[in-house]
C-alpha positions as CSV (number, residue, x, y, z in Angstrom):
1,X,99.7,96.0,112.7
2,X,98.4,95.3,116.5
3,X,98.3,92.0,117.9
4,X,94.4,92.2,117.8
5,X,94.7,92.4,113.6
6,X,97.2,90.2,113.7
7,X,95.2,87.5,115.3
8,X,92.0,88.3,113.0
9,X,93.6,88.1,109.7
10,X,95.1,84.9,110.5
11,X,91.5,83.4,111.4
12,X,90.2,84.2,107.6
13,X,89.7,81.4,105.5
14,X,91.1,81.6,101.6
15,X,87.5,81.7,100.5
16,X,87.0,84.8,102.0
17,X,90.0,86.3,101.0
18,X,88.7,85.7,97.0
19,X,85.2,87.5,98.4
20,X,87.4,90.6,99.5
21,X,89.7,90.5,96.8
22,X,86.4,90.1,94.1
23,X,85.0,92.7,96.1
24,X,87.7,95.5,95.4
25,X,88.1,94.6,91.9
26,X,84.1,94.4,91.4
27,X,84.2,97.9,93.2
28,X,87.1,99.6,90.9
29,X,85.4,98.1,87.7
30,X,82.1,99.4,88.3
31,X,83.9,103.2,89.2
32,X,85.2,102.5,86.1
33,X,81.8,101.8,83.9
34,X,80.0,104.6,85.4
35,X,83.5,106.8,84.8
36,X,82.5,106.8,81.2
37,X,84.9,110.0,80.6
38,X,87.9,108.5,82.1
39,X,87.6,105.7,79.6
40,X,87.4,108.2,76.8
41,X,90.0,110.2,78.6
42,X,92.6,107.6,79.0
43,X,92.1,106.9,74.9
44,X,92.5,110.4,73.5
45,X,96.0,111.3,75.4
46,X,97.6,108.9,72.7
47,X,95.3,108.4,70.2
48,X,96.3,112.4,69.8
49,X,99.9,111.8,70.0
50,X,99.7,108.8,67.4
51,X,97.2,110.6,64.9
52,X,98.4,114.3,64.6
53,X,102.0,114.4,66.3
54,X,103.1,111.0,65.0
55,X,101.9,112.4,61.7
56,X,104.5,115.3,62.2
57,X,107.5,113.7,63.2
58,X,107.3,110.6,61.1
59,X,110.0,112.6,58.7
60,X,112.1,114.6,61.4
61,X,112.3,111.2,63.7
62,X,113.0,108.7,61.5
63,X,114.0,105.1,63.8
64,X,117.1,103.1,61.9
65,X,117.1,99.3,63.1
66,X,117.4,99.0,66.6
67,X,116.8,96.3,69.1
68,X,113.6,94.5,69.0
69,X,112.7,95.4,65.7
70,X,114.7,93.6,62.9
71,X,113.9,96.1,60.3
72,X,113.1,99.9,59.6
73,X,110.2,101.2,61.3
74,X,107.8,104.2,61.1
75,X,107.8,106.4,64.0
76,X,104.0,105.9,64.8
77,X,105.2,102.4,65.3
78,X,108.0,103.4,67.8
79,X,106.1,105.3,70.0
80,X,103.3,102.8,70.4
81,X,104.7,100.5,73.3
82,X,105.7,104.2,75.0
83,X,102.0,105.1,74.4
84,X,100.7,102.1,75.9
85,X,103.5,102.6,78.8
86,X,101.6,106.1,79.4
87,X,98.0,105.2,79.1
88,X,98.9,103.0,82.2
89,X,101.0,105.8,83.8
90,X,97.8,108.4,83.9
91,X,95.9,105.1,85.1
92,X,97.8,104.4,88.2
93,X,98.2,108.6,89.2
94,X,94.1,107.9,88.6
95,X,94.3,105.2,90.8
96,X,96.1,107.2,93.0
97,X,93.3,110.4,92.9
98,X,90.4,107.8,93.8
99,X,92.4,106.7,97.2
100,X,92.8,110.5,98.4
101,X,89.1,110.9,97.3
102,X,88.4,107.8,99.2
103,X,90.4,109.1,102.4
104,X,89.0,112.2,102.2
105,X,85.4,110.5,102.8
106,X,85.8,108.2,104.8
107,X,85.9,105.2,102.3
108,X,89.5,104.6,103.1
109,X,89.0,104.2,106.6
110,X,86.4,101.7,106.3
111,X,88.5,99.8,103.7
112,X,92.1,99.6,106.1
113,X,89.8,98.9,108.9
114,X,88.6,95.3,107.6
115,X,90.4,92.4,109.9
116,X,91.9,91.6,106.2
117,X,95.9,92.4,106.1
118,X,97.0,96.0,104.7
119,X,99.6,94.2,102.2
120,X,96.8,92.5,101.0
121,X,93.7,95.2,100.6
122,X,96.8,97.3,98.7
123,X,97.8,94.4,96.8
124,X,93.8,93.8,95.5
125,X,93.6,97.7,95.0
126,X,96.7,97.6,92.9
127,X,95.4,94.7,91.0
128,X,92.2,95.7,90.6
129,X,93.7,99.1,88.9
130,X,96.6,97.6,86.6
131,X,93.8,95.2,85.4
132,X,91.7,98.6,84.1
133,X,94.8,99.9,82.4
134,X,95.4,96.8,80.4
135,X,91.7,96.6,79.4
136,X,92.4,100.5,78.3
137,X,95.9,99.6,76.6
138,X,94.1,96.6,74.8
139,X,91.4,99.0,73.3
140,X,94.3,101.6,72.3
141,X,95.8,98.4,70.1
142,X,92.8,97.5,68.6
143,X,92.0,101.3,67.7
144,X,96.2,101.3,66.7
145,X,95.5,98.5,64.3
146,X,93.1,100.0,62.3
147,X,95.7,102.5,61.8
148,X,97.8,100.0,60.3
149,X,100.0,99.6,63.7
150,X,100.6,95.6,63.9
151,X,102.7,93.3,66.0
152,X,102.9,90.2,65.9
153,X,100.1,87.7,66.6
154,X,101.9,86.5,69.4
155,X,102.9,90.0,70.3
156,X,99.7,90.4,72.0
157,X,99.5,87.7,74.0
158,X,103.6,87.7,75.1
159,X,103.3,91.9,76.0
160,X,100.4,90.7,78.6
161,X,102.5,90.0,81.8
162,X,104.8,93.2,80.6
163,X,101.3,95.2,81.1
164,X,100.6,93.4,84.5
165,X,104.7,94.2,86.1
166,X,104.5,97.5,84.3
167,X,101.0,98.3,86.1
168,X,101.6,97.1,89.3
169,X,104.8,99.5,89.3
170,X,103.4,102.7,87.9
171,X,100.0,102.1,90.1
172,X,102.7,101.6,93.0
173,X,104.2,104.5,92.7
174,X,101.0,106.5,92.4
175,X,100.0,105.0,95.7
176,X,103.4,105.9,97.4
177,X,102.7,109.4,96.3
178,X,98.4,109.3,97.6
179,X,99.5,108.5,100.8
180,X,101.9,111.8,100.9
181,X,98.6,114.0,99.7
182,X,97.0,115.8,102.5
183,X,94.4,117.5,99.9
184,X,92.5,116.3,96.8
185,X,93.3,119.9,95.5
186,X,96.9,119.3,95.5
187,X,97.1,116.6,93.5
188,X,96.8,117.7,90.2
189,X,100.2,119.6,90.8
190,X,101.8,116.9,92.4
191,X,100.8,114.7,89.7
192,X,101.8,117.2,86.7
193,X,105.1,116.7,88.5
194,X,105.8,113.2,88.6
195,X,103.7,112.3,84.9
196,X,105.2,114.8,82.6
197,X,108.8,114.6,83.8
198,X,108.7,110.7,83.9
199,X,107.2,110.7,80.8
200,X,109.4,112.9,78.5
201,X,112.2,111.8,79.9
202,X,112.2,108.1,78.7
203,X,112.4,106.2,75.6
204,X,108.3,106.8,74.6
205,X,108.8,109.2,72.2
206,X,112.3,108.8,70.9
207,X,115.3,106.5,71.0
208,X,117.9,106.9,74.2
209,X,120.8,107.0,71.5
210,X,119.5,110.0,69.7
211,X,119.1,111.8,73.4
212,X,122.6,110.5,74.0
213,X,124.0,112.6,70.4
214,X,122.8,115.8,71.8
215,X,123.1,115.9,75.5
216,X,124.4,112.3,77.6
217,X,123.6,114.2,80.6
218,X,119.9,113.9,79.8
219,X,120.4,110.5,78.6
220,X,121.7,109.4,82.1
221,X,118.7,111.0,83.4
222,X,116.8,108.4,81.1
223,X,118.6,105.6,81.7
224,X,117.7,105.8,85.6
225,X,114.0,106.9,84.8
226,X,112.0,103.6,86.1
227,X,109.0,104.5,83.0
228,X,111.8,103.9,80.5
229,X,112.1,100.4,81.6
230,X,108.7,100.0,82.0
231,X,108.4,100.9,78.0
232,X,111.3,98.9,76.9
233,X,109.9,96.1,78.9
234,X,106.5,96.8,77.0
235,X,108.7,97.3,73.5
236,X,110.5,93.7,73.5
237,X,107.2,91.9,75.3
238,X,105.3,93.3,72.2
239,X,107.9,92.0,69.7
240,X,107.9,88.4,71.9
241,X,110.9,89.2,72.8
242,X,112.6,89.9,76.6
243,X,114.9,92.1,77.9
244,X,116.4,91.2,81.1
245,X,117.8,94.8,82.4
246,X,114.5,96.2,82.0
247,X,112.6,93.4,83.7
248,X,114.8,93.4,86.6
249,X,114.4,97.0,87.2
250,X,110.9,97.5,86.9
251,X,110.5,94.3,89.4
252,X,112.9,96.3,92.1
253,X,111.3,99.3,91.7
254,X,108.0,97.6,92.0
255,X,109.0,96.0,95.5
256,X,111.0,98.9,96.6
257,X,107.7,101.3,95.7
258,X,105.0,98.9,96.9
259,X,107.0,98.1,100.3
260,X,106.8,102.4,100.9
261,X,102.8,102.5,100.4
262,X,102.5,99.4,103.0
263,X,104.6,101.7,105.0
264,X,103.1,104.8,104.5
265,X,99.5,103.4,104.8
266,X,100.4,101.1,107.9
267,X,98.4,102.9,110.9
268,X,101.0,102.2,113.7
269,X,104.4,103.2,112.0
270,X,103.6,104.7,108.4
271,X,102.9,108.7,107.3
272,X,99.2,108.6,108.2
273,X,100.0,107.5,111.5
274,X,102.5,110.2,112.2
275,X,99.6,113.3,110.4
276,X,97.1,111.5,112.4
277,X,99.3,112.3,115.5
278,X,99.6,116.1,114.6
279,X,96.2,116.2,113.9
280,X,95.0,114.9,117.7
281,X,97.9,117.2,118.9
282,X,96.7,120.4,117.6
């Protein structure tokens, strides 16, 4: 950040930091309403794998009593938390595709150059998108409960600031990995290989001591994955319950991820800086 910024941002008063940060959120909500199929979208991925595949399973993947649930549970039940973990994964790669799209017309530009702080325009864009996903994950539970999926009353109120740390990491991450996409056509193949990987390799679908019975290699793969922690996090939260490991590494991989996109999108040291550089060169 130059001097110049430096000295602007400091001059704004709090007031016009709620205008900017209303502004963004106002801005991502109404992409949102007039994104009617990405609603829809975000609400079939799981609402398929709880209907038909849940269906499937519910005798071959059987769950005994484990941690947070005090009693034997049906396997549609299970993979809830990991489904709501994944409606908010797709959201924050989503995310992610609107700020290439945004770079690649110019909307970008005209956002970073705003005398408001990068940390903070990428802070309100990362709100602004974790707060769509939880508005998508609480319309998932309310379809889920009609399907005879219930937590606990308080369940829903407790698994609330899960969703928010959970967001802000996964919508993180996908905004590390927009600002190392030169092209909007590369990014459904760079996405395919970060979502599906993170995904099936975690605790959403199945319990980590069933992976461990048949291959621990893959478990340790698991056991590092930051989405399983993320849907563990989700898990206990749902049950009003907490589990410390989790919450401490999805908060260090949230800093560690969001301190990389304030990098990467800074204009005087991150990776735009250095392609805009080529780019004048050649």
């Amino acid at each position: 950040m130059s001097a110049v910024e430096g000295d602007s941002w400091r001059g704004l008063t709090l007031s016009q930091y709620f205008i900017c940060l209303k502004g963004i959120i106002w801005r991502e909500g109404l992409r949102f309403l007039h994104q009617r199929e990405r609603f829809v979208s975000a609400l079939v991925r799981p609402l398929v794998w709880l209907f038909i595949f849940a269906a499937g399973f519910r005798q071959v993947l059987g769950v005994s009593i484990i941690p947070p649930y005090e009693t034997y549970v049906l396997y549609e039940v299970y993979i809830t938390p990991g489904l709501m973990a994944m409606i908010q994964l797709f959201n924050g790669m989503q995310s992610s595709l609107t700020m290439v799209y945004d770079r690649e017309t110019g909307g970008m530009r005209t956002l970073l150059v705003s005398p408001f702080p990068r940390w903070f325009l990428l802070s309100s864009k990362l709100l602004a998108g974790t707060i769509v996903s939880i508005l998508q994950v609480y319309a998932y539970l309310a379809i889920a409960y009609f399907w005879d999926i219930e937590a606990p009353p308080i369940g829903y109120v407790t698994v609330f600031p899960a969703l928010l740390l959970s967001g802000f990491m996964l919508g993180s991450l996908g905004m590390l990995i927009s600002s190392l996409i030169k092209q909007l056509e590369n990014f459904s193949g760079v996405m395919n290989f970060v979502i599906f990987p993170m995904f099936f390799a975690s605790s959403a679908l199945y319990p980590l001591w069933r992976v461990k019975e048949s291959s621990p290699f893959l478990y340790d793969v698991c056991e590092l994955n930051p989405f399983t922690h993320a849907t563990e996090l989700i898990r206990f939260a749902l049950y009003g319950k907490l589990e410390p490991t989790s919450l401490a590494i999805v908060l260090a991989c949230t800093l560690v991820f969001f301190s990389g996109a304030i990098i990467a999108y800074d204009p005087a040291r991150g990776i735009l800086a250095r392609r805009g550089a080529a780019t004048i060169r050649t």
